[in-house]
C-alpha positions as CSV (number, residue, x, y, z in Angstrom):
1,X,-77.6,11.3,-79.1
2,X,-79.3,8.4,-78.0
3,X,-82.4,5.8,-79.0
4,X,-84.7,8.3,-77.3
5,X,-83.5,11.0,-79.8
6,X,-84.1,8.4,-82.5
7,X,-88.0,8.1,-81.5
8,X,-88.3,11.6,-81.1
9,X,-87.1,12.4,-84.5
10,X,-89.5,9.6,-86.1
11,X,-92.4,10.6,-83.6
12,X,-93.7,6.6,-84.3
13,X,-94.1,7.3,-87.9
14,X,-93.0,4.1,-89.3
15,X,-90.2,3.3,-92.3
16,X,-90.4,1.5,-95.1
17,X,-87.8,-0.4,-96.7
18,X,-87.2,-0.2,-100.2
19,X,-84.8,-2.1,-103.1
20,X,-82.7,1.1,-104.5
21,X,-83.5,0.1,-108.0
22,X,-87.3,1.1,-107.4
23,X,-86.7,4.1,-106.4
24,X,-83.7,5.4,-108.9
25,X,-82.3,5.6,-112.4
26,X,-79.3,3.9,-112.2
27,X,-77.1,3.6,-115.3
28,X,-73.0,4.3,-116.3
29,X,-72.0,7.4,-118.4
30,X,-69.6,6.7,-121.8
31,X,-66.5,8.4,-121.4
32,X,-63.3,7.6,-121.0
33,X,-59.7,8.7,-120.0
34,X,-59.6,10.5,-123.2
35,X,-61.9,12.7,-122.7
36,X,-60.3,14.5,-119.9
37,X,-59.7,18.2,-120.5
38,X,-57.4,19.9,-117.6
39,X,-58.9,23.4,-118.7
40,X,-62.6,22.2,-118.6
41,X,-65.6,23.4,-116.8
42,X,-67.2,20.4,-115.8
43,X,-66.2,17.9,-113.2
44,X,-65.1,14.3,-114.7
45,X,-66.2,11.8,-112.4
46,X,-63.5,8.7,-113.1
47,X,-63.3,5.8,-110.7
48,X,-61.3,7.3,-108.3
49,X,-61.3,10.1,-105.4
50,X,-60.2,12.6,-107.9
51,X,-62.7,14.5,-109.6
52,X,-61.2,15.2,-113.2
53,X,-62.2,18.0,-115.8
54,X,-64.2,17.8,-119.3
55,X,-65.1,20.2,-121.6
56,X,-68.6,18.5,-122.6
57,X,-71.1,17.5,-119.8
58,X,-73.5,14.3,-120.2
59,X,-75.8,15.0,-117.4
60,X,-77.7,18.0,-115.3
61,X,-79.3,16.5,-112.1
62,X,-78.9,15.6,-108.6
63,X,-77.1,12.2,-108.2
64,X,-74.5,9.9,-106.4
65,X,-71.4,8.5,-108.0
66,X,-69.6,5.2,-107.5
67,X,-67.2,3.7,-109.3
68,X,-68.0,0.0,-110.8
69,X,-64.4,-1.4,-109.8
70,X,-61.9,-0.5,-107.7
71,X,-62.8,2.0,-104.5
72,X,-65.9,0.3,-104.4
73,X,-67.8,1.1,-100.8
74,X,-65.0,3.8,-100.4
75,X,-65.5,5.9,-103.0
76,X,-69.2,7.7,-103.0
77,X,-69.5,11.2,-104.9
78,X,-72.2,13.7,-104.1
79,X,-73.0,15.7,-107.2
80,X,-75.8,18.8,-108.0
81,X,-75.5,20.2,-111.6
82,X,-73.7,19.4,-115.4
83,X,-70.7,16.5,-114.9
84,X,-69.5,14.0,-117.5
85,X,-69.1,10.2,-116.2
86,X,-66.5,7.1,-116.8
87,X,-68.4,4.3,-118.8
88,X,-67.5,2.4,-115.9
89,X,-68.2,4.8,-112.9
90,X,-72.5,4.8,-112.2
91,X,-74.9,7.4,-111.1
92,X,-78.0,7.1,-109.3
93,X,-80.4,9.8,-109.5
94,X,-83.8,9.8,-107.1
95,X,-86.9,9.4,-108.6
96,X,-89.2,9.7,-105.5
97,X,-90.5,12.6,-104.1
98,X,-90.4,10.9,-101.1
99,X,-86.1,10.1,-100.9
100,X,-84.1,12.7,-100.0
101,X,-80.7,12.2,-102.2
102,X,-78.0,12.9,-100.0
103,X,-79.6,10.6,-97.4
104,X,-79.2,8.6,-99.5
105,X,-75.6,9.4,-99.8
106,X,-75.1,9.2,-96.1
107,X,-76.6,5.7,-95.9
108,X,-74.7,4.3,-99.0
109,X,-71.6,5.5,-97.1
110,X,-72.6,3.2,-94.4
111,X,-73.6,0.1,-95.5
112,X,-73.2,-0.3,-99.1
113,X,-69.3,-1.4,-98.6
114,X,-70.6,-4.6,-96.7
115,X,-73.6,-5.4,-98.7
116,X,-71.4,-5.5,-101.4
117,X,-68.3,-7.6,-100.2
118,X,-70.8,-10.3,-99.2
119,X,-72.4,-10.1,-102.7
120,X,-68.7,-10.5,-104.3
121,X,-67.2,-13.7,-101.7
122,X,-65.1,-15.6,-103.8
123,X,-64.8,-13.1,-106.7
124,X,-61.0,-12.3,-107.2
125,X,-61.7,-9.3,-108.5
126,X,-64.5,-7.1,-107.1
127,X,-66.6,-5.4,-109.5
128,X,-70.2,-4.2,-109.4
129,X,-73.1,-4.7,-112.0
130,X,-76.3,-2.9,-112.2
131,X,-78.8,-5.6,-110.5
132,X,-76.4,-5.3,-107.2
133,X,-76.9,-1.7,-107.3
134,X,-80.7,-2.3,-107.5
135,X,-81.5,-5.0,-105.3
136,X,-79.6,-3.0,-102.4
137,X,-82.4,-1.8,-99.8
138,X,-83.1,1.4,-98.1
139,X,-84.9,3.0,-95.2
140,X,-87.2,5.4,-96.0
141,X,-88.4,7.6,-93.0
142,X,-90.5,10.3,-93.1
143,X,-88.8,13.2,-95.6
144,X,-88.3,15.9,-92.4
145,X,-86.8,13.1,-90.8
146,X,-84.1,12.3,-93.2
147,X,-83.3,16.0,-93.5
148,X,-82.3,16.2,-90.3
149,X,-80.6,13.5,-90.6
150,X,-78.8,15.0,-93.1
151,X,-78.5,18.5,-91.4
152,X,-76.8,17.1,-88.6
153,X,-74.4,14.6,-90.8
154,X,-73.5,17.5,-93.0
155,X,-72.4,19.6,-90.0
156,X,-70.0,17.0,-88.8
157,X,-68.9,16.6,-92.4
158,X,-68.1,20.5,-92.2
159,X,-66.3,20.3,-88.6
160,X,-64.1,17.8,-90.2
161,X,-63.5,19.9,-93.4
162,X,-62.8,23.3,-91.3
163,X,-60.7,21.5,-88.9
164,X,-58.6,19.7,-91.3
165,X,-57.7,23.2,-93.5
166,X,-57.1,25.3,-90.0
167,X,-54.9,22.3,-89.5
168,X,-53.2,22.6,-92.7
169,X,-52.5,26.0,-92.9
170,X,-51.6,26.1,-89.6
171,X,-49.0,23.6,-90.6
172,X,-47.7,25.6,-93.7
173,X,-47.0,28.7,-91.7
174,X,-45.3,26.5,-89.2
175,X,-43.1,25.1,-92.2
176,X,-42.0,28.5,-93.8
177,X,-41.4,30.2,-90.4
178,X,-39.3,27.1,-89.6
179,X,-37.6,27.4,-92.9
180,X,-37.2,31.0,-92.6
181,X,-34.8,31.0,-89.1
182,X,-33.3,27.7,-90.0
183,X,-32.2,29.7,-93.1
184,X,-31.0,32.8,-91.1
185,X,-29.2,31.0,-88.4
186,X,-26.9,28.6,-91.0
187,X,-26.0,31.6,-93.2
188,X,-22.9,33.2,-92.5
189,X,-20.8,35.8,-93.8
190,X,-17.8,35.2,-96.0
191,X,-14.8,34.8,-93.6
192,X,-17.1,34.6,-90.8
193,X,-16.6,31.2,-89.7
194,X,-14.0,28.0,-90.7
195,X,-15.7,25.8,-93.6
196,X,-14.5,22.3,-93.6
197,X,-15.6,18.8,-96.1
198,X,-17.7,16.5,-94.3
199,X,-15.0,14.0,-95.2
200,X,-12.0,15.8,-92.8
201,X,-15.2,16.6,-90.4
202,X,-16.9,13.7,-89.8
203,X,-16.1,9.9,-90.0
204,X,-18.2,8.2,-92.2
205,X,-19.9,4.3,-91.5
206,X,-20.4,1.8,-94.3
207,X,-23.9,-0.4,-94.1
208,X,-24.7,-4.2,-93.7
209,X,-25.0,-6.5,-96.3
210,X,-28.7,-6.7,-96.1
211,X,-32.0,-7.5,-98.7
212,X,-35.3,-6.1,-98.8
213,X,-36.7,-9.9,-98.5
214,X,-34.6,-10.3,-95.5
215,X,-35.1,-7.0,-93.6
216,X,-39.0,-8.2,-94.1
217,X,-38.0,-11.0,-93.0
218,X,-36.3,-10.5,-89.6
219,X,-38.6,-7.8,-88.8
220,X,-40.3,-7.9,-85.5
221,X,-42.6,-5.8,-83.2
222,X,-40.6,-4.0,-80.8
223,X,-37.2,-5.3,-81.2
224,X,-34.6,-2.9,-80.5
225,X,-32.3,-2.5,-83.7
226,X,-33.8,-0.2,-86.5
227,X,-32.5,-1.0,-89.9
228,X,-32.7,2.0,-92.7
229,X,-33.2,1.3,-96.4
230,X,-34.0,3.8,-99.4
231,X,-37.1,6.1,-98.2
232,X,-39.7,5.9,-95.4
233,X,-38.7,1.4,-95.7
234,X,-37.6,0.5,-92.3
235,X,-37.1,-2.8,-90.0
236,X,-36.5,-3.3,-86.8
237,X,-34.6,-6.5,-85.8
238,X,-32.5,-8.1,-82.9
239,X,-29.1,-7.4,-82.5
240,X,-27.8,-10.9,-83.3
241,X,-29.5,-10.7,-86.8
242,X,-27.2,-7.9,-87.6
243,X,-22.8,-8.4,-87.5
244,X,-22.1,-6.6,-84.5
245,X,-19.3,-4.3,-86.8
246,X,-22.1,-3.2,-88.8
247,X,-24.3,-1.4,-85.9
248,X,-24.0,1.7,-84.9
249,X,-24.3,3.6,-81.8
250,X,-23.0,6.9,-82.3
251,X,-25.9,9.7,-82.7
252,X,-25.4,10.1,-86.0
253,X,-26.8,11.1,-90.5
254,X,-28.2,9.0,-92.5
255,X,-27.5,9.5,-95.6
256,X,-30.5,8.1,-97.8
257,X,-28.6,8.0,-101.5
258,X,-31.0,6.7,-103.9
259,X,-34.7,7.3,-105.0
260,X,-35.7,9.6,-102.5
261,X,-32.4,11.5,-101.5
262,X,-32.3,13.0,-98.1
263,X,-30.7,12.9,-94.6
264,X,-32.1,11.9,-91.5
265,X,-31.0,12.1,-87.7
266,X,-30.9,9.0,-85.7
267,X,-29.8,8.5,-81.9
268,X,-30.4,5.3,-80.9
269,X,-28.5,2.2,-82.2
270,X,-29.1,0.9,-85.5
271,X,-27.6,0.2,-88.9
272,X,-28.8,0.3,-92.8
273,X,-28.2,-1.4,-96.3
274,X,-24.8,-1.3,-97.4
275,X,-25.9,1.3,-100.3
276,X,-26.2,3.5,-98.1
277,X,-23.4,5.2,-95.3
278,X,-23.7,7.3,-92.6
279,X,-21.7,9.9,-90.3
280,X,-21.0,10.6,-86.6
281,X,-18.4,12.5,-85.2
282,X,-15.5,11.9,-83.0
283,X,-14.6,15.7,-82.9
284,X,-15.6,17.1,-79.1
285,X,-16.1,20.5,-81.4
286,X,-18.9,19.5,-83.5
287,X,-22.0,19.1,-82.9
288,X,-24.0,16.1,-85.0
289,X,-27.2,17.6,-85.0
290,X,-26.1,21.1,-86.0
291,X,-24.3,19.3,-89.4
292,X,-27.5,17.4,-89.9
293,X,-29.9,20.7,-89.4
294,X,-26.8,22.4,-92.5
295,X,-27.0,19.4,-95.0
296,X,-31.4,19.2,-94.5
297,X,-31.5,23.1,-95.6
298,X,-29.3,21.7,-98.6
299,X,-30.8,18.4,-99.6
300,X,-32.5,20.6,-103.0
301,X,-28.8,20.6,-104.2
302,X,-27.7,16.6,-103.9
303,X,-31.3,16.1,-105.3
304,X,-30.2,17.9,-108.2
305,X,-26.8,16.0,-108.3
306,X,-28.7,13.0,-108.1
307,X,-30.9,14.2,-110.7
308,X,-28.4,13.5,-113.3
309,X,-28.8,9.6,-112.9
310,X,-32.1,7.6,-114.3
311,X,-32.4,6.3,-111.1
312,X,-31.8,9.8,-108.5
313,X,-28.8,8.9,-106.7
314,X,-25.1,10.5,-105.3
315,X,-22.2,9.0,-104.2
316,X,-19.7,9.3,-101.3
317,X,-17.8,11.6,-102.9
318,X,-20.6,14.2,-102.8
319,X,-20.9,14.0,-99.5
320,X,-17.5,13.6,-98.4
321,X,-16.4,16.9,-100.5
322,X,-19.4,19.1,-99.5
323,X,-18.4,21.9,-97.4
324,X,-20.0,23.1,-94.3
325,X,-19.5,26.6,-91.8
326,X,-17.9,25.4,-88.5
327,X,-19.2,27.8,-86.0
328,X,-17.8,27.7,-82.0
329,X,-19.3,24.6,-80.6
330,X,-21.9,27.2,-78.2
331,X,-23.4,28.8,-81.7
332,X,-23.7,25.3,-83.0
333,X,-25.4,24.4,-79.8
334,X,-27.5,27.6,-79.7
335,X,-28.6,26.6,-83.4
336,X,-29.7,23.1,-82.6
337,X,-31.6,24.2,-79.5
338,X,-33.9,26.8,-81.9
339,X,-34.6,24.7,-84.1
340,X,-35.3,21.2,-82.3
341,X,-38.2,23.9,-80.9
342,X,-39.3,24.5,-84.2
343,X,-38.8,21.1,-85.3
344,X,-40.8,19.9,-82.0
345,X,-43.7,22.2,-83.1
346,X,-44.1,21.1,-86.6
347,X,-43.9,17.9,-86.1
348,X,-47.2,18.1,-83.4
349,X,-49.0,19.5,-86.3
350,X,-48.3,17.3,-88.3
351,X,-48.7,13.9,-85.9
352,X,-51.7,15.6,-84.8
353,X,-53.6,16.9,-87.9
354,X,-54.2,13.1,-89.3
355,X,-55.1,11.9,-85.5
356,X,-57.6,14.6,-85.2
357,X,-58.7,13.5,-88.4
358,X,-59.6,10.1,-87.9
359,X,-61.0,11.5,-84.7
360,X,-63.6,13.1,-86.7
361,X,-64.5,10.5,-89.3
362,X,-65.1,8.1,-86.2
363,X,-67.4,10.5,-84.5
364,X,-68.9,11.2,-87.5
365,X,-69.5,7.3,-88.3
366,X,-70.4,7.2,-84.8
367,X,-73.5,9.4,-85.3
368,X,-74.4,8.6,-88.5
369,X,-74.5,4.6,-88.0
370,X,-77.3,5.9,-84.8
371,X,-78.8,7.8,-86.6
372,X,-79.2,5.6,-90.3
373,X,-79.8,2.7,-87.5
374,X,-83.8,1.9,-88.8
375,X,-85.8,-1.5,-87.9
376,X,-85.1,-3.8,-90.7
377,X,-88.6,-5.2,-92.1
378,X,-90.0,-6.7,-95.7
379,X,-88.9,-4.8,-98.5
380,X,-91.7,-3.8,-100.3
381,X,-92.3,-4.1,-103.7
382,X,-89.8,-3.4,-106.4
């Protein structure tokens, strides 16, 4: 698509520019929080991404939605039909034969965001009144023209949309089928294999003595030495920040104890906050991974231990104590090489779904800044 395509499609017709406030109704609705109703009909537009449900409807039209704080220039609803509206949340209905609505839409999605951040410099807060909605211009080519426009933005809209729930459902059946052998191969029969604790298994590695405020602190971009807290909270810092007693090099389980409670595998060298321990193994007949693939297929039962607390957490003694099948060290191997290859292919899916994603939105953005790109001239009269 190129400038050529751009004069084609206006075949010289020229475009106006207009203020959006003489060319729409633009008001807020009066509801609030309150008058959400989960087993409504009518879609509740808040000022958020998520579309809530009321019982009772305040308007019947075609219209766009933004919220008048928070989201603002990220949050644009697209709306034909009966909806009920935040008292702070405002819809702007067309009232010119000539304006095409969800042209409108497209080209509020691309320049609105900046037209208002230079409106609000210096505002703390950013929040929108009705006169900035008005006084922000348009193009208005010919009507064919911005349904084409629209045709074609729409259909990348759609790519996006198909893509993204192939994606996702590809993902799912990835999850269960992965779930479904890793379930089959670490059940055994009664008497089939030797069960030993973790504790008499495995040794088990205290943490450093660590804060949140200094693992931001001694964070830096590409150092070598990643440093585990409670969830997805990570750092990565120079040996020397860290006592050289308190890193570890063994392959090795995490064992994330509080909030969140779940194991992770880690190979490399690292270490993590002292409320927190860890296991490797010194035993030639175990194999890490394979205990770390047994405890992941039981992490619902510590998160039900941990349940118990206010705060989900467990303690050493529910690791150390918990029991796990000790096949032959060839069937643990066997075990770990299935599922790393299930692992490996979920985990594509999942890297890949949000890149193709954002691969997507850009092209789409791509398109539609060429194609909402108009020669700027006097607005005409409001």
């Amino acid at each position: 698509m190129s400038k050529s395509f751009m004069e084609k499609l206006l075949e010289g017709a020229s475009v106006e520019w207009k203020a959006l406030g003489s060319v729409a109704d633009i008001g807020t609705g009066s509801s609030n929080r309150q008058d959400e109703d989960a087993s409504g009909i009518y879609p509740f537009y808040v000022r958020s991404k998520t579309v809530l449900k009321s019982d009772t409807f305040e308007f019947d039209e075609v219209a766009i939605i933004i919220p008048g704080e928070g989201g603002i220039g990220d949050i644009f609803h697209y709306v034909e039909g009966k909806y009920a509206l935040h008292q702070r949340a405002y819809r702007i209905r067309i009232t010119l034969d000539t304006v095409d609505t969800k042209f409108l839409y497209h080209f509020m999605r691309s320049g609105f965001k900046q037209y208002i951040l230079l409106k609000s410099v210096g505002a703390t807060a950013i929040s929108i009144r009705k006169p900035m909605i008005e006084g922000f211009c348009i193009p208005i080519p010919p009507l064919p023209v911005q349904i084409e426009i629209v045709r074609i933005l729409d259909a990348f809209t759609e790519l996006t949309t198909e893509l993204t729930t192939e994606l996702t459902t590809e993902l799912t059946a990835r999850k269960k089928q992965y779930n479904y052998y890793r379930d089959q191969l670490l059940s055994f029969e009664e008497g089939e294999v030797e069960w030993k604790t973790l504790g008499e298994t495995l040794v088990r590695t205290k943490g450093t003595n660590i804060t949140a405020g200094q693992m931001k602190e001694l964070n830096k971009y590409g150092a070598p030495l990643k440093v585990f807290a409670g969830g997805r909270t990570v750092a990565f810092v120079n040996f020397e920040d860290i006592p050289a007693k308190d890193v570890n090099r063994e392959p090795s389980i995490i064992v994330k104890s509080r909030g969140v409670i779940e194991f992770e595998y880690y190979d490399k060298p690292f270490s993590h906050k002292n409320e927190m321990w860890s296991y490797h193994s010194k035993n030639e007949g175990i194999n890490i991974k394979y205990v770390y693939y047994f405890l992941k297929m039981n992490e619902p039962y510590f998160r039900s231990i941990g349940s118990k607390m206010q705060m989900p957490q467990i303690a050493t003694p529910d690791t150390d104590k918990f029991q796990i099948p000790i096949p032959p060290l060839a069937e643990q191997e066997r075990i770990v090489d299935i599922l790393d290859k299930f692992d490996a292919l979920t985990s594509s899916i999942s890297e890949g779904l949000p890149r193709e994603i954002r691969l997507r939105q850009k092209q789409y953005e791509y398109y539609r800044e060429l194609l909402l790109s108009f020669p700027k001239a006097e607005v005409g009269p409001t």
